[in-house]
N, C-alpha and C positions, 0 to 999 in steps of 0.2 A: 505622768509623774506619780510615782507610790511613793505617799509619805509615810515612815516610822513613827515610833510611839516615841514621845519628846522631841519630834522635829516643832520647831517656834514657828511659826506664822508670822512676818513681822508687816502690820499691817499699813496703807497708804491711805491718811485719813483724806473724807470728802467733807467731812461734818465741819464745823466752824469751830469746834473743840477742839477736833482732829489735826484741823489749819491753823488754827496757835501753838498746838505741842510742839507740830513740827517747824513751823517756823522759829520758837523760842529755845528748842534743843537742837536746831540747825539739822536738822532729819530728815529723809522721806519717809520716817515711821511714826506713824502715835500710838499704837496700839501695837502690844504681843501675845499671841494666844498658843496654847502647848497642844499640840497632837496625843491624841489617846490612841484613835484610829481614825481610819478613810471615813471615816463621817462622824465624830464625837473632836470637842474641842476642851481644855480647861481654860475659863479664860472669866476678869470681872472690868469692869469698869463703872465710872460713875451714875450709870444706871441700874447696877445692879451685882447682887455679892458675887464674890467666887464660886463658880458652878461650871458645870459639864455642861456642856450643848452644842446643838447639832450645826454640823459643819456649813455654815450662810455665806462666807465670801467665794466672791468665783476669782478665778485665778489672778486675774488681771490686776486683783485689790490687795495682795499680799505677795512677796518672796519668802523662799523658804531656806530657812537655816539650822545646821545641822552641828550638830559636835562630834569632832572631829575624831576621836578615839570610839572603839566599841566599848559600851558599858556593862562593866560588870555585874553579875547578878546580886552583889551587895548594893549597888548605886541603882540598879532598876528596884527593889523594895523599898531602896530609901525615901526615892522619889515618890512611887507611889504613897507610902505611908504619910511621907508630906501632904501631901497633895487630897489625900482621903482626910485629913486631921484638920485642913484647912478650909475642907468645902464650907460654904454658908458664908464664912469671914465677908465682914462690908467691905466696901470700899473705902479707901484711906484718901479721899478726898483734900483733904488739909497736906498729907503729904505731897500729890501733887502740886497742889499749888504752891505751897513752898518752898519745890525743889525747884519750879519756874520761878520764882524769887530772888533761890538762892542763886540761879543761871542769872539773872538779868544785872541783881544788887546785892549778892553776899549776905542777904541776910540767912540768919539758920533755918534748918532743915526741923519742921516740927515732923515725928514720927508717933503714930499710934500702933503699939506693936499688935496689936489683935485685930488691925486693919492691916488689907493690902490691895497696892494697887498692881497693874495688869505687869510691868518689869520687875518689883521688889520680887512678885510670886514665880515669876522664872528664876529671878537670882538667888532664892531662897532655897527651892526645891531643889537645884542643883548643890548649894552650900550644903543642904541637908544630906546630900552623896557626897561629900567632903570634894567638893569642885567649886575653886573660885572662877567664876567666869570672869570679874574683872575685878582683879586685885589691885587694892592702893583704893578704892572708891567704896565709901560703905556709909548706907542709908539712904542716898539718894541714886540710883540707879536706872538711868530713863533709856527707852528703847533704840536709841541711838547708844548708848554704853555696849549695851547686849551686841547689837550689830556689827561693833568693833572691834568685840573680844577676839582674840587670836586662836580663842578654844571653839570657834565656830567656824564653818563654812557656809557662806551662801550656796544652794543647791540649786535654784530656782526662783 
């Protein structure tokens, strides 16, 4: 499989973090991480900020999804430019949990905008190429949304 640059990684958690995402967003994903290339990822979670790093899952631990039109070379700088502007960013821990809150009991979605966790920064980077991946949903965005969008294809 040759992956593209913004093909998602949508990830199959083994961790016990991993096993409540997905059990509480009703998902085989907790985790998504963005292709740069065959071996660089963009990707953060609650260990650690928004950063590039090298490609650690093997196949068996991720599918891959792709969207579905070619991208324009306005939406490929866009993205990058996202994406380079956002490196460092923490993690927005309080928003996950939240947004499992607001799944289980309605309560609201706390957001820290200068934080981001591993779905808001895929839904982001693409909004930033003026591409809603999944419209009618905003602020809470969990990798099972992403997986749904009709602007993507499973590839793998």
């Amino acid at each position: 499989m040759v992956l593209k640059r913004f093909d998602l990684l949508f990830v199959k958690g083994k961790s016990l973090v991993g096993r409540v995402i997905e059990e509480v967003t009703r998902s085989p994903y907790s985790h998504v991480a963005i292709v740069i290339d065959d071996w660089h990822l963009v990707e953060t979670d609650w260990r650690y900020p928004l950063k590039m790093r090298h490609m650690a899952y093997r196949p068996a631990e991720y599918d891959v999804y792709r969207y579905r039109e070619p991208f324009t070379m306005h939406e490929i700088v866009s993205m990058e430019v996202f994406l380079r502007g956002c490196l460092n960013a923490p993690y927005d821990l309080l928003q996950s949990l939240t947004n499992g809150l607001h799944i289980l009991t309605g309560l609201p979605i706390l957001d820290a905008p200068e934080r981001l966790n591993c779905s808001e920064t895929v839904d982001r980077m693409f909004a930033a190429a003026g591409i809603d991946l999944c419209p009618g949903i905003d602020g809470r965005v969990t990798p099972a949304d992403l997986a749904a969008s009709d602007k993507l294809q499973r590839i793998a």
